[in-house]
N, C-alpha and C positions, 0 to 999 in steps of 0.2 A: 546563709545559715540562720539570720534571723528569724527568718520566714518560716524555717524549719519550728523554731520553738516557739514562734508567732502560732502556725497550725496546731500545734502539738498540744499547746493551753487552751485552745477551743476556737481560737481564730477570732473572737468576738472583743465586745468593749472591756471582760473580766481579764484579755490575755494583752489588750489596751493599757492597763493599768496595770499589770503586773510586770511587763515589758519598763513601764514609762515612756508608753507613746502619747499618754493624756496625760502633763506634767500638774495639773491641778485637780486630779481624780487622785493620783498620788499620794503626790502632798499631803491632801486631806487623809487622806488613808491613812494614813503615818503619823499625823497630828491627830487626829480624830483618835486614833485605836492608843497613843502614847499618851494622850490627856486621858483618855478612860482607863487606863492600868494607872495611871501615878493615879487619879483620884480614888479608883476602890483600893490598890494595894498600899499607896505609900499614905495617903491621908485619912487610910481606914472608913470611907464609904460606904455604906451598904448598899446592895445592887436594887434590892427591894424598895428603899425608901427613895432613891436615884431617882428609880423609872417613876416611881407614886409624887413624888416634886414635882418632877417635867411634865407631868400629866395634869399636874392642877396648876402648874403654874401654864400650860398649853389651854385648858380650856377658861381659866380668868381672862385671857387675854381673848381669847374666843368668845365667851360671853359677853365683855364690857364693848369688844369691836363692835359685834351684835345689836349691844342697844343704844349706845350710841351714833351708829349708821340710821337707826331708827328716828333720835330724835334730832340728828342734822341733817339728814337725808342724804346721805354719802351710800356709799354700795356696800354691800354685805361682802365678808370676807370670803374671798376667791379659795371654797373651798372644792376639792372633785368632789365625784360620786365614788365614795372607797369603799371598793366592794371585791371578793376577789372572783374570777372567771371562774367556771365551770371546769374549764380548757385548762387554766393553770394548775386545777386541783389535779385534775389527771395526768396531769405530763408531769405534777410532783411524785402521785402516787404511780406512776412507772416507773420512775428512776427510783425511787425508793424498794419497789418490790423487786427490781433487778438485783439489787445491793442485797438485798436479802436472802432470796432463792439462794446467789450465791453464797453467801453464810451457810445457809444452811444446806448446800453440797457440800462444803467443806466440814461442816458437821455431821453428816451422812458419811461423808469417806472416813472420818473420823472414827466412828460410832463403831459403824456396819464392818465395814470392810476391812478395819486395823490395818490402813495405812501408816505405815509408821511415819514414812519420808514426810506427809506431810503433817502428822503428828507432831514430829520433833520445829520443825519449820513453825507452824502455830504456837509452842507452848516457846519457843525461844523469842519468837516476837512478842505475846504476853510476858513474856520475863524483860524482856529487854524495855516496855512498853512503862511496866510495874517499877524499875528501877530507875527507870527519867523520871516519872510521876512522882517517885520519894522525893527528886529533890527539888519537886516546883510544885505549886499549887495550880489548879485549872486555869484560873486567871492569865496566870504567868506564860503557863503552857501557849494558852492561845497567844496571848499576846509575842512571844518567839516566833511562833506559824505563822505570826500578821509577818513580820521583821525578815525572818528567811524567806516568803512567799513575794517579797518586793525585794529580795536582793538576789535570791539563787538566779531566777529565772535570767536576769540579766546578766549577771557573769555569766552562765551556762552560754547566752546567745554572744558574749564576747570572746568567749575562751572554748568553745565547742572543740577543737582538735585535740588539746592536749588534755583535758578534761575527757575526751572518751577513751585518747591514751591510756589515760589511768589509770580510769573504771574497768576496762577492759585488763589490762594487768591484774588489778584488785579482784576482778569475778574469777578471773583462773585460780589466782590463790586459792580462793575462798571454795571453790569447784574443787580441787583438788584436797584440800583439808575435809570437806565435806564426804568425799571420798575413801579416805583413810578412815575416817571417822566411822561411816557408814559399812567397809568393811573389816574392821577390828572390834568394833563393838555390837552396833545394830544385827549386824549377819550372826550373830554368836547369842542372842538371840534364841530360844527354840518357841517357836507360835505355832500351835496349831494347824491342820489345814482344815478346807472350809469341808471335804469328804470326811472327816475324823469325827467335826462335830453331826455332821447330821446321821452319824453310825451312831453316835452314843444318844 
């Protein structure tokens, strides 16, 4: 079953670490992203002057390395060539324009076609999106995402039976109120049809 949610996360070192099969990729994840929310939210840090510190206090120690390796004759700091691929830019802008297209189908059935079903589905998820967001800031937000993204996955791959038990109870519910819903209210409804407008 693990395996299952091992594949399901991409199979790779990101589903490595959200599992906690790489216990010091972890760790750090959880320390790392729990130091950066106490320091901008709870000590009032700015994100801007943060990155603008690390940056000068990254290349002082870069320069002084520099020229002090110059006059002991020690080696220059072990820096790469950082530069990004070609190949990376486009395997970004793929998966980005998938994500996209998609939007904007869903905005085309939207739009065009007065889907309601998935009208109401869209504007419920922006309601429900808009109502967590009141009572967290961005910060917070993510930093919840870091916290649940390193604990669902591995309850999920501990408790997978009764956990689809569940879900699967919970989606009939929800199937069957969506249901009701849909026809008491939605169907009552009077839309147009698409022969009516192009008469007029």
């Amino acid at each position: 079953m693990a395996e299952y949610v091992h594949s399901a996360l991409g199979g790779g070192a990101v589903a490595d670490v959200l599992l906690w099969k790489r216990w010091c990729s972890s760790v750090g994840l959880l320390v790392g992203s729990t130091a950066l929310w106490f320091l901008f939210e709870r000590a009032g840090y700015n994100l801007l002057s943060f990155v603008s510190n690390v940056l000068l206090l990254l290349v002082v120690i870069l320069f002084f390395w520099a020229k002090s390796a110059s006059l002991l004759n020690r080696p220059l700091p072990p820096l790469p060539n950082l530069e990004i691929s070609e190949e990376n830019v486009v395997k970004a802008a793929d998966e980005m324009r998938v994500w996209v297209n998609h939007a904007l189908a869903i905005a085309h059935d939207i739009a065009i076609t007065g889907n309601w079903r998935l009208f109401s589905q869209v504007a419920i998820s922006l309601w429900v999106v808009s109502y967590v967001g009141s009572f967290f800031n961005f910060l917070t937000l993510v930093y919840i995402g870091v916290l649940l993204s390193l604990s669902l996955p591995v309850l999920y791959a501990k408790y997978q039976n009764p956990i689809d038990d569940k879900l699967n109870v919970a989606y009939n519910i929800a199937r069957i109120q969506y249901r009701n819903f849909d026809d008491k209210i939605l169907s009552k409804i009077p839309l147009p049809s698409n022969k009516e407008k192009k008469i007029q």
